[in-house]
Every structure is written in C-alpha cells, then in structure tokens.
Steps between C-alpha positions, in 0.01 A plus 500: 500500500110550491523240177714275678207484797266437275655260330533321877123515542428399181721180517355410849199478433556227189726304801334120409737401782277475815575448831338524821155442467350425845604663809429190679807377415787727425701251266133338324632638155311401172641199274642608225531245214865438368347597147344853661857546670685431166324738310489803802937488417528424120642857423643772678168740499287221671784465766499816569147502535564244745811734670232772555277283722750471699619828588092552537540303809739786644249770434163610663312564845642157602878534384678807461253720441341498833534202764853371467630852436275717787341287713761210576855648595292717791620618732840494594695865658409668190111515416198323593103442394285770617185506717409178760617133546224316338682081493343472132565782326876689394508654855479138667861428243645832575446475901654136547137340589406375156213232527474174304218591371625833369405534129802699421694166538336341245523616152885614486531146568288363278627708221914457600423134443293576165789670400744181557278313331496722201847525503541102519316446208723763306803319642409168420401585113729709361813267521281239294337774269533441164716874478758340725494176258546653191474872519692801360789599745320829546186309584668288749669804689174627537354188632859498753362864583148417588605160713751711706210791546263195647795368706550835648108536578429182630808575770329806575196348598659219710697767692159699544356176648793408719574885618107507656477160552788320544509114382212422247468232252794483223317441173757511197341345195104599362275321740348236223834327550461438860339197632380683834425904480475419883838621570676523833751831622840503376782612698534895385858394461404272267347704316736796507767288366309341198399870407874680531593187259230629301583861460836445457360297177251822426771694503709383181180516320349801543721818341617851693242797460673612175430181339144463626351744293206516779411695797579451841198307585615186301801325620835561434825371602584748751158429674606103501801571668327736699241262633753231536743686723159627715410160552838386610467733782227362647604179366841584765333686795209402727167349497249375712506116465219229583685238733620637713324843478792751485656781290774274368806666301512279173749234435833583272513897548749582326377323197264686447633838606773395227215468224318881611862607459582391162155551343480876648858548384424375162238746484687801588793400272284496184397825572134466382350663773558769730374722750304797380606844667185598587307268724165627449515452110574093559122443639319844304608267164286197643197707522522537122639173366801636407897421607713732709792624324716293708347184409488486898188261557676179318127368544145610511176347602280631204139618537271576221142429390276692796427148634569323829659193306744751310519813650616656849362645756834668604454853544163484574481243780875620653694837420401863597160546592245720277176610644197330393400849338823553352545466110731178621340286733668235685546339873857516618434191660868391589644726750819621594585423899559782675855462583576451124516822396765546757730272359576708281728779499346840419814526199359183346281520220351156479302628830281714323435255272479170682256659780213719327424726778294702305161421391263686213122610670200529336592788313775386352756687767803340648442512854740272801422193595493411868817339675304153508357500113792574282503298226747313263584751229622318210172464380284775396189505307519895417815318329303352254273652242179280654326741676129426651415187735665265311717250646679297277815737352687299349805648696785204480660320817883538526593131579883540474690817471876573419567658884406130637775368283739738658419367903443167388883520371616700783294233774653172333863676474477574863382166548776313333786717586451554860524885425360697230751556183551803320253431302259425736510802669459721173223297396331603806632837439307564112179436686581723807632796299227518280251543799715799635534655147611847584546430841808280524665601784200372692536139362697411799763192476430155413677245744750216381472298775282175425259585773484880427444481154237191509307763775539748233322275203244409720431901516556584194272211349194671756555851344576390094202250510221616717148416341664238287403230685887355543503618872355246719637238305873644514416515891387148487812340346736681725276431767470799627073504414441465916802724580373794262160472630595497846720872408223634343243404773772687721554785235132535475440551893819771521330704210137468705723622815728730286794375654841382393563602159156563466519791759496796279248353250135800451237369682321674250531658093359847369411504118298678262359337250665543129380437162611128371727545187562113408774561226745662827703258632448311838653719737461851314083430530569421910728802446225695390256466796526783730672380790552693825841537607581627803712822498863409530477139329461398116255278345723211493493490847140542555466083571787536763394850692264446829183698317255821669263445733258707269378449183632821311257722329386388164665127532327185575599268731613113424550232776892415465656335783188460708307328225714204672288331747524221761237335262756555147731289738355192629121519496309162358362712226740750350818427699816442272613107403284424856455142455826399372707211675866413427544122331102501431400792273801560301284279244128528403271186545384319154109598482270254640334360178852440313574293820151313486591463084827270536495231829877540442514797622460631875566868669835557665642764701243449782220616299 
C-alpha cells in the first residue's frame, strides 16, 4: 500500500499535462502541442501517468482532503463549523451567510475544473493513442481501464460543482479545442445527463474489485455504479433552479430512480462488497490506508505525502478533539448539534461513534465534552500513529460505502413501486441490525407503507452517515433542507427549555477524568471515564436521567443540557444555520473573481 502511494507521488509529480495556470481565469489552461499530447499517451505507463493527475485533482486541502469534504456539506441537522460567523471564512459556509468574497469558494472551484480539464485531455487522447491503434489486447484493456477511471472522475467533479453550485459551465473536450474558454452555465440537467451516459460507458471498462488488483482508492466498477446511481438521485429529486428561483423536483423521476435501482442492485448481486460487522473497524482502516474486511468503503479519497496538495487534514481539522498539550493535537472543529446525539437510541452503537463526546486533555486523559462541543467521531488522530502537532495524517475520506448502496436500493424501490418490496425493506434491515448488534429487540419495525418507510430512510441516512458530508445534500434533494432546519431550530429551543422529549435530559454530567488508552474501542474508552450515576439508574441511562443539583465529591462538573444557549440558537455570531433562506441558500455563490474572469458568467440565486 505504502509502495503503491509512493508510486502516486512519484508519477504526479512527472504529470507534463498542465492545467490551470492562472486563477484569473478558471478554464485559461496551457496549450499543449498535438506532438506534446501524442507523446504524454504513446504507452500505457505514460497514460497512467496522465490517470494519476487526475485523481490528484480529488485530493488535498481543496478537494477531499479538507474543503469539499469538511468545510462544504456544513451544516445540515447533523454537525456544524465551530466558533463565530465570520462571511469569509468556513463558519460564513457552514452558517448559510457565505460572502462572495469568501476565499473558501475559490480554490475547490478552481481545482474541480482543473480536474475536468485533466480528465478531458485523457479522454480525448487515448482513443487516438497509438496503444488503441495497434496495441497488444492486454495493452488496450488497460488503456479501456484508465479512460473509464477518467470518465468516472471527471463526473465526480461536475457533480461536486453542480451539488454547491448548481448550473456552471459544461466543458467536455481539453480547452485548446475550444474557440471561446469564455463559457456560459449549462442547465445541471444537462449536464447530469451527459455524465450518467458517461458512467454507464465507465462502467464496462473498468473491472470488479477482484479484477482490479488495486486498493480502494482507485476506481473500480462497483464505485462507477456507485457514483452513477448517487447521481441519479439528485439527478431525480430537487434542486434550486435559476429562472424561476425554486427547489424544483427534476424532470423524468422515475428514470432515474430506475437507473439508482439497477446499478445498486447490480452491486449487491455480485457480491463484491459488503457490510463489515463491526462499524467502528470500517473508518479505524482509513486511518491506516488499509481496507476493511468487508470491502465496505467501495471508494476512498486517498491522502498521502504530509502536504496540503496531497494529504488531509481530516482528523486533525474535524474528529475528536485532543488538547493542545496532548501527545495528539488537533481542533475538533466540526461539531455535533446538540440534539444529534439524541437521535440516537441509547442501544445503537453508531452513536458512540458518530458523536465523540469525549475529548483527550492535556494530559492525555479522556475527559466529556460539553453538550454543545461534541464532535464527529469517525475521525480520530490518536487513531493514527502521527502523534505531535502535525496536521496532515494521511487518514483517507470514505467517498462511497457499501451501506449507501443498500438505502439507495431501498429509496429507488420505494420510489418505483409505490411501496417498498421485500427486498427493500431487508436492505434497510442489514444496515439497521448491524447498529443494534446485540440489541435486536430494540431495532424496532421498519414500515412498508411508501410514506413510512421513505420517513424511515431519511432517518436512517442521518444516523449511518453523520460526518460524511451526504446529509445536507440528501435533505436538499428531498427538499426537506428548510423543513429539517426549521425541526432542529425547534428541537434545539425544547432541549434549552428541557421540554418535550427533551424533558428528562441532565442539565448537567459528573466525570472523573481517566487515563486515554487509544487501542480500546470507541465506546469502551467513554466507558472508561468515571461517570456518576445516580443510585437506582445505570450508566446507559445517565444521558436520559434529570442529574443532582450537586456536584458529587471527587467528580467534576461538565455543562450538558445548559451548555445550550439562546445564543447556540439564533444569535448573529454562533447561532445554528442563522442566515439561511429557503430557494436562496440551498446553493453557494461562484466567488467574485471567477465571476469577474468569464463576462459569460453572472451570480444567480439572488446573490
């Protein structure tokens, strides 16, 4: 694996295929003579040379490894960006009130359209490579392999654009072939259908995991379909559109909830994937390269090189917090909302996991977080083996994972049957057994009405993906973004009150602090902090018993409930999704300069 990274930095750094080159102008790529393009895809190793700049494009502080992944799909009713609205910074994306001028809105861009450039140009050449003319058939299949892999990407990166975005420019071949790089928007539909056409091409030419002979961060066919069947979601559901400025359902539904169904059910025919039985080990293997045993994450943003063009700050920027004097520092700088952790029933052991409610002090002791600072626990640097202040840690982002199959097939069934099917239902089933594990009889029962059991994905999609940064997009093609803030707000203001089912909920928690063993699992090292429990309950009820009006002797007190304020609510500077507006902010605005680049284009959504 280590080899195989190195081989990736290696390669991209002998890329002669450039790309963006000013950010002036987003699509100003350098000419490349015929002769130069030619030679770049004469064999098989300089194509792949070639591949690998393109998957570069996915990785880093301005793709996966930071911006797109962290910073971008905040907040929804899940997590959000720490500390105070600030309109050009993270905060101003995760609160709604994102400025024009925000630099955060920049890069990504800039480098999701480097990317399509860079997977143009591989594209374009390797049908009229010389392989493809008169190449061995093993040469050629290789070739097949590497043209479906740049398909695949260069999807990726238009969906990226249009999920944050909305319409932007449609650029399809390398930009020296254009006569204007001045480009106008392109419908989204548009462009969603030209890129489903694709995939469905990617996928004949790219083999099944067992063929691949590769890990999960390069491309297989699962991850094709996979892709494909996300994007025909949100290629069926709802988006905000320009004229007129609505959250408009997409035309053709049941197209596309036809193609999710057939490309998730080809996947969980073949059989190459599955869900692993323990939950916790699917994201402890990406913070050491390696697969689950499952083969549950289909595909993997990969992170390597300690740099901020290759590597990732996940772990480090987001997951559990470790005290600046700890022998793990990081930030915890996504937070759980409050009301999260009580989605969640106490029986279900993605909780401890999702919502880190634990942090590590100074001297390396677990100790509780307060009610309003829980972080997303997927992600742990005391995880890794980096210890010290560093931030890149190479810990891998899990773009697509086998459980999203499973409610992507059960959603489109539902869809295109009126009613869930059999199948449906125990599709939903796999992933909701495996979070009671030993607790089944809690798991409750899954509707089979259409209604009930769409209700019941939409649930189960907030507990199985939280800190995955699938949330607030799910909510925005259902169009339920402005419904789910709106509960939460409400939520939110019953938990400040403790009323409803927020009535019973400690005002306050009683810990000592307990030395940090990293190799125990998630909830045996919140487990092993010394909790008080009241005489008469048990520690799994702690969360859900009103607590003492005294701190008891030898404990230290935590702010649980009442670290919910008036201000965590709706204050201008740290109040939750505070400056969001239905049919206006469901998109972000295109950053001033890339506007000021291209007289073609113009802002939309009111911005």
């Amino acid at each position: 694996m280590k080899k195989h990274r190195l081989l990736i930095a290696i390669l991209s750094c002998t890329l002669t295929l450039s790309t963006v080159t000013s950010c002036d102008n987003f699509l100003d790529a350098e000419n490349i003579s015929n002769s130069n393009e030619e030679q770049q895809f004469d064999s098989t190793a300089d194509t792949f040379t070639a591949l690998i700049g393109v998957y570069n494009q996915v990785i880093g502080d301005d793709g996966y490894g930071q911006r797109i992944s962290l910073y971008f799909p905040q907040s929804a009713d899940d997590f959000k960006t720490s500390g105070d609205y600030n309109c050009n910074d993270r905060r101003g994306l995760s609160t709604y009130g994102a400025c024009t001028s925000n630099p955060d809105l920049n890069k990504p861009f800039l480098k999701l359209y480097s990317g399509i450039e860079r997977a143009n140009l591989v594209i374009k050449n390797i049908p009229l490579s010389k392989v493809m003319q008169s190449g061995s058939e093993a040469d050629k299949k290789l070739m097949n392999r590497y043209l479906g892999e740049a398909y695949t990407l260069r999807a990726l990166f238009y969906f990226d654009l249009i999920k944050n975005w909305g319409d932007v420019p449609m650029q399809m071949v390398p930009s020296s072939d254009l006569e204007s790089v001045y480009l106008p928007k392109t419908d989204r539909d548009v462009i969603y259908d030209k890129i489903i056409a694709d995939l469905e091409t990617a996928s004949n030419l790219v083999p099944w995991r067992s063929e691949a002979n590769s890990s999960n961060t390069r491309i297989t066919k699962a991850a094709v379909k996979g892709l494909r069947a996300r994007i025909a979601l949100a290629r069926a559901g709802y988006s905000l559109r320009r004229e007129p400025r609505i959250m408009a359902k997409g035309s053709n539904s049941q197209t596309y909830y036809q193609i999710a169904y057939d490309e998730c059910k080809s996947i969980i025919t073949e059989g190459q994937h599955g869900l692993n039985g323990n939950f916790e080990a699917t994201f402890r293997a990406l913070h050491d390269n390696t697969e689950d045993a499952a083969h549950e994450v289909i595909f993997a943003v990969g992170a390597f090189g300690g740099n901020a063009a290759t590597d990732s700050k996940i772990g480090y920027y987001n997951g559990m917090r470790h005290g600046d004097g700890s022998n793990w520092k990081s930030s915890g700088g996504i937070n759980a909302i409050a009301t999260y952790f009580y989605e969640f029933s106490k029986y279900d052991v993605r909780r401890d996991i999702t919502v880190a409610s634990m942090q590590i002090n100074d001297a390396n002791q677990a100790i509780l977080a307060t009610g309003a600072v829980c972080t997303d626990g997927k992600f742990r640097k005391s995880w890794t083996s980096v210890t010290g202040t560093a931030q890149q840690l190479a810990i891998d982002w899990p773009l697509l994972r086998y459980s999203d199959i499973l409610l992507m097939f059960a959603e489109a069934d539902n869809e295109l049957n009126g009613s869930p099917s059999a199948e449906a239902v125990n599709a939903v089933k796999q992933v909701r057994d495996r979070a009671y594990v030993g607790n089944l009889g809690q798991a409750g029962t899954i509707p089979t009405d259409k209604t009930g059991f769409f209700n019941y994905i939409v649930k189960e999609r907030l507990l199985e993906f939280g800190g995955e940064g699938l949330r607030k997009y799910d909510l925005i093609r259902w169009n339920l973004l402005a419904t789910k803030i709106a509960e939460t707000k409400q939520k939110l203001t019953d938990l400040l009150n403790g009323t409803g089912q927020y009535s019973t909920v400690p005002s306050y928690l009683y810990y000592k602090a307990s030395p940090y063993d990293r190799t125990k699992t998630a909830q045996a090292a919140l487990q092993a902090i010394d909790i008080y429990v009241q005489p008469g309950t048990t520690r799994e009820d702690v969360y859900y018993t009103p607590s003492v009006t005294s701190t008891p002797a030898g404990y230290t007190r935590v702010n649980w409930r009442v670290a919910v304020t008036a201000d965590y609510i709706s204050s201008p500077l740290k109040g939750y999704a505070q400056y969001f507006e239905a049919n206006r902010k469901e998109l972000f605005p295109i950053y001033d300069d890339i506007i000021l680049s291209n007289y073609n284009l113009k802002q939309d959504y009111g911005y």
